[in-house]
N, C-alpha and C positions, 0 to 999 in steps of 0.2 A: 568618272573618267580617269581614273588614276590606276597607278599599280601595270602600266604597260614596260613589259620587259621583251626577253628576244625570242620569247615563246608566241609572241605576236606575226612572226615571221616574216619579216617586210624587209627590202633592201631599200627602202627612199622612202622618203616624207609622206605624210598623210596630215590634215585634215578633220576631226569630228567635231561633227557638225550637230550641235544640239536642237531639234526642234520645240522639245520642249519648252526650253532656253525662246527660242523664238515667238512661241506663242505667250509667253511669259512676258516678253519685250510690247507685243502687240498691247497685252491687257492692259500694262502699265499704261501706255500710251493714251490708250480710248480712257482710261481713269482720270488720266490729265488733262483731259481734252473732251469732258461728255456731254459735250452738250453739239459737238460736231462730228461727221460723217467722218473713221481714221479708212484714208485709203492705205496703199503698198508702193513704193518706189523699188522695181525689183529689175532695173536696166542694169547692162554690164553683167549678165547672167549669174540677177539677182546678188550683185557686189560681191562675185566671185565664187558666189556658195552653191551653183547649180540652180536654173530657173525652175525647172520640172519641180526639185523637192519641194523646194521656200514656198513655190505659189502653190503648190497642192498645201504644203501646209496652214499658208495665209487662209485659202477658200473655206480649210476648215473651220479656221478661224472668224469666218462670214464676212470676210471683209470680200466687199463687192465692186472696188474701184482698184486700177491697178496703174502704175505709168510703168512709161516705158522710153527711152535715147530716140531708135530707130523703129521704123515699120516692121522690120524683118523682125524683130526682139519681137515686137506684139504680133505677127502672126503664130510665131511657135511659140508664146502667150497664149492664143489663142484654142490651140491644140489641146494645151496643157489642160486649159480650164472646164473645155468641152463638157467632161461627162460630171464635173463639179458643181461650175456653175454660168451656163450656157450663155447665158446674157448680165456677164459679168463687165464693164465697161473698162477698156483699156483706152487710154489716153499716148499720144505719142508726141513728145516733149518739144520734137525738132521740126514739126507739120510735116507737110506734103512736098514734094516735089515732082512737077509731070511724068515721074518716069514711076513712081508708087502710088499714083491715085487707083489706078485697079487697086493694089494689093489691099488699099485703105477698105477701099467695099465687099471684096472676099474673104476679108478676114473681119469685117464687122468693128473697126478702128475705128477714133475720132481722133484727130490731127489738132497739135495745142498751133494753134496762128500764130505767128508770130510778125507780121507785119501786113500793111492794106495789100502786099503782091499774092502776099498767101490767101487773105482772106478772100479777096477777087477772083481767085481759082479758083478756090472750095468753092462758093458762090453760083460761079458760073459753070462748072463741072460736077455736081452734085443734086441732087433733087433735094435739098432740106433738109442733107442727114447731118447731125447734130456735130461740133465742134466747140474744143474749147478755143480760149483769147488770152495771148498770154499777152498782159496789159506791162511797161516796163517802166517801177517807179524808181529804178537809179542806182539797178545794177550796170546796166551798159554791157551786157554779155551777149541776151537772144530777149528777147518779145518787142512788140510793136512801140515806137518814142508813142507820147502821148501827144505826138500833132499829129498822128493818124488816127488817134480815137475815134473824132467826129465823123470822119469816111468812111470807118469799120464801121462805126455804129447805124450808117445809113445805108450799106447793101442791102439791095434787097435781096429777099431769100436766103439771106445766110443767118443761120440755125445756132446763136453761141448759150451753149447751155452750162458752160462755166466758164468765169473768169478767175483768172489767177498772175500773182506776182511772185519775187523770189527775193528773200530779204538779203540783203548784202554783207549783215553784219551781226546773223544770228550767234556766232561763235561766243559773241557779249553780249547778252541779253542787256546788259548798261548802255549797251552806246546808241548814241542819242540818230542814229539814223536808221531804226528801226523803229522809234515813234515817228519818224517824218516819213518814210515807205508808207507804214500803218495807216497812219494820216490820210497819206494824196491816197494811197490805194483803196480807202472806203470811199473817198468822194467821188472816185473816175468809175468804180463799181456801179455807181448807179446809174450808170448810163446806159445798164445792161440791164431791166430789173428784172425780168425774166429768166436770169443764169445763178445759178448758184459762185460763190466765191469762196476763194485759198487761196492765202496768204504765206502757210508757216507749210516748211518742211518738216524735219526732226525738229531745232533748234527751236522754233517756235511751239513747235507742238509740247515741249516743258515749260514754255513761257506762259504768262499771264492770258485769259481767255481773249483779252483785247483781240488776239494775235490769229485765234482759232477759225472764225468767220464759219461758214459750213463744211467747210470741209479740211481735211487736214493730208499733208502728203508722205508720211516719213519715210528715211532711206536709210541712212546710217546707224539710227539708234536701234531700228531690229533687229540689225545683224549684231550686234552689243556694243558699237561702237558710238561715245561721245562726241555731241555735234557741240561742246561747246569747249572753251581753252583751257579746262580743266575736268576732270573724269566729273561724270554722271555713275554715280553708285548704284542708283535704281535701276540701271541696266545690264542685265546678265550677263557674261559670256555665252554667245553662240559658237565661235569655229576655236578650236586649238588647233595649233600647230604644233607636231610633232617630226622628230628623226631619229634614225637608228645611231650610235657611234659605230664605225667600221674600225677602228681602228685606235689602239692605246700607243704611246709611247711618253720615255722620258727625255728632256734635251739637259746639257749641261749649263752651265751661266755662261753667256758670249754667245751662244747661237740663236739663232731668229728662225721665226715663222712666218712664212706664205710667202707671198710678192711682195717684192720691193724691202721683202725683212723689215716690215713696220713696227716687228716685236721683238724685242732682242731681252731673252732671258736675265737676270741677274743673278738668281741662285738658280741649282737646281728645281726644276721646273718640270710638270707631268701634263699631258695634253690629252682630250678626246677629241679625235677626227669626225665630224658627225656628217650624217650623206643628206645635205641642204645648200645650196648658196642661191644669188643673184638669181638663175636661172629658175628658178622654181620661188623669185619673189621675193626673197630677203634682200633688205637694199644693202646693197654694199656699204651703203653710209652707215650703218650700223658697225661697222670695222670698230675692233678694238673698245668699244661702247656697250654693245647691246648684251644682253645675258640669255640664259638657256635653266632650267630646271630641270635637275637629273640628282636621282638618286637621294632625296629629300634635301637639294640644298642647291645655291644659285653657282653658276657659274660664268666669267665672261670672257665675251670673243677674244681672242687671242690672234692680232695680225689680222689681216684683210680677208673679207669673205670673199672667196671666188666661185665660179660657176655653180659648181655640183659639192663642195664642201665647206665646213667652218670647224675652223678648230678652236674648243673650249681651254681655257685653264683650271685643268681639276687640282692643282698643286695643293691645296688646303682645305680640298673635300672630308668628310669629315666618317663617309661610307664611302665601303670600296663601290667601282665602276667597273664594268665590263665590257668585251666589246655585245654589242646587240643592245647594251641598255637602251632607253627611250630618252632623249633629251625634249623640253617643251619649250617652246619661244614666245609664245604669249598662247594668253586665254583661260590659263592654269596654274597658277602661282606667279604668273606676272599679268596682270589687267593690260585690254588690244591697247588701252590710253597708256601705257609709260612704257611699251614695249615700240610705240609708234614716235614717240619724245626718244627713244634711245638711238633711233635710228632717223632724227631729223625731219622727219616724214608726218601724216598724219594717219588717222585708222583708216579712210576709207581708201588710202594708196597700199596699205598692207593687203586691207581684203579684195580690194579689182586685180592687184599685181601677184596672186596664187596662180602659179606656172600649171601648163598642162600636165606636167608631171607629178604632181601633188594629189593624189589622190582624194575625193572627198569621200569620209563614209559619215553615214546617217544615224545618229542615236534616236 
C-alpha cells in the first residue's frame, strides 16, 4: 500500500481499505475466542468502510451472525447477503418500534429488546419469530433494568433466542466491573435456558474465555481499531487515510498559519497544503498535534485544520516533496491507536467520522 505519488491522479482523499487486513482481524478473533460463535458488528456502514464490501467480505469469511444500530442498516444488510448467505441472521441493536415492525418481517430481522414495552410488542405483534434480550447488568445506556426480567421472562409467546449484555468497561480488561457485569450476567442468563448468550464485544473477545459465553460480537477490532486504552498489535490495519499536497510554499519567521494564526513560524519555515480537513473527518482537535507520512518521513500539522485543507510542516523533511505527493494520516506508518490519541479522539470516532468525500477503494 505504499509508493503512492501524483501519478495516482486524485484531487482529494481516499481511503484503502484492506480486506485482507479484514479477514486477517476476523481470524485473529475466532482464535481468541474458539470455543464461541465470532459474529460482525457492521452498523454505521460497517464503521465507516462501506456495508456492501466488509459484509460481503465477513460472509466469505462464514461468519453467519451480523448486528446492526437500525432496521434500515439490516434491511440493505439484508440485500447484501442474499445471494451469500441467505439466512444469515441479523440482529438489530435498538428493537422495534411500531413504525418498523413490517420492515423487521420483510427483511427477515430479529430486534435485540430492550425493555418489557419492547418485548410486549414483539410478543404480541409477531407469530414466535425469534428475538434477541438485551439483559442491562450496569451500563445504563439501552437493554431492559433487571426488574423487568421476571415479566420478559414470562410472555407468552415470545421467542428470545439470544441474550446479551454490554460490558461498560472493556477498554480495561483490570477493572473490577467487568467481573461483577460477568457475574450477574451469567446468573440472570439462565433465566432464558433456551437462548444462546454474549457478553463481550471486541474488548472482550481478547479477554479471558470467562467473558466469551456462545457467542461473541466484535466491531472495532476488525476494522484494526483497538478496543482497549492502549494498541492491540494483533490487529492489522484495515483503512489508510490518504491525501494529495496541492500546494508547496515557504513562510518567513513571524508569519502564521491558518485561522486564528495558531502557528507562527520562528525560523524560516516550509509548508505542504494537503486537500483533507474536518470535512471529510479529521478532527480539528488534531490541530497543531497530529502527524501525516509523506515522502519516507513524519510530518506535523501545522496551525488549525480546517474544512477542506491541512497544512504540514516539511521544514526538516529529509526528501524532497512535491505538489501531488501522497501524505498518510494513519493506518500506514502511524497505527489508527496514536493517530486517534493525536487527535483526542478514539479509533472508532476516526472510522464512523470518514466524510462522504473521501473515497473508499478496496484492496
Amino acid at each position: 500500500m505504499s509508493g503512492h505519488t501524483a501519478s495516482d491522479k486524485t484531487s482529494g482523499p481516499w481511503v484503502d481499505i484492506s480486506l485482507d487486513a479484514l479477514a486477517a482481524n476476523y481470524a485473529t478473533l475466532r482464535a481468541a475466542a474458539p470455543d464461541a460463535e465470532m459474529a460482525a458488528v457492521v452498523k454505521c456502514n460497517a464503521y465507516g468502510l462501506g456495508l456492501a464490501a466488509i459484509a460481503t467480505k465477513l460472509a466469505e469469511q462464514n461468519c453467519k451472525t451480523f448486528f446492526v444500530a437500525y432496521p434500515e442498516e439490516g434491511a440493505a444488510l439484508r440485500e447484501v447477503l442474499k445471494p451469500l448467505n441467505a439466512d444469515a441472521a441479523i440482529y438489530v441493536f435498538n428493537g422495534p418500534l411500531p413504525q418498523t415492525m413490517a420492515l423487521f418481517q420483510s427483511a427477515k430481522m430479529a430486534p435485540v429488546l430492550n425493555s418489557l414495552e419492547q418485548a410486549t410488542t414483539w410478543a404480541a405483534e409477531t407469530d414466535g419469530a425469534p428475538a434477541a434480550l438485551h439483559i442491562d447488568t450496569g451500563m445504563n445506556r439501552l437493554g431492559a433494568p433487571l426488574s423487568e426480567i421476571d415479566a420478559i421472562a414470562a410472555l407468552s409467546g415470545l421467542n428470545i433466542n439470544l441474550v446479551m449484555s454490554h460490558l461498560a468497561c472493556a477498554s480495561d480488561p483490570a477493572h473490577p466491573k467487568n467481573d461483577e457485569q460477568c457475574k450477574l450476567f451469567g446468573a440472570v442468563a439462565k433465566d432464558f435456558p433456551q437462548a444462546r448468550a454474549s457478553l463481550s464485544a471486541s474488548g472482550g473477545a481478547l479477554m479471558d474465555a470467562r467473558f466469551h459465553f456462545d457467542l461473541v460480537r466484535p466491531g472495532v477490532a476488525l476494522y484494526g481499531g483497538s478496543p482497549f486504552d492502549i494498541d492491540e498489535a494483533r490487529l492489522e490495519p484495515v483503512a489508510v487515510l490518504r491525501a494529495p499536497v496541492v500546494q508547496l510554499r515557504e513562510i518567513a519567521p513571524g508569519e502564521t498559519v491558518g485561522y486564528n494564526a495558531s502557528f507562527k513560524a520562528t525560523a524560516p519555515t516550509r509548508l505542504a497544503t494537503v486537500a483533507l480537513g474536518y470535512g471529510d473527518g479529521m478532527p480539528a482537535s488534531g490541530s497543531g498535534r497530529a502527524q501525516a507520512v509523506i515522502a519516507g518521513g513524519r510530518a506535523r500539522i501545522a496551525g488549525r485544520i480546517s474544512m477542506d485543507l491541512i497544512s504540514l510542516d516539511i521544514t526538516d523533511h529529509k526528501n524532497p516533496i512535491n505538489t501531488g505527493d501522497i501524505a498518510t494520516f494513519f493506518g500506514e506508518g502511524i497505527r489508527l491507536f496514536e493517530a486517534a490519541k493525536s487527535c483526542n479522539t478514539s479509533a472508532y470516532e476516526l472510522l464512523t467520522g470518514l466524510g462522504g468525500r473521501v473515497d473508499r477503494r478496496y484492496l
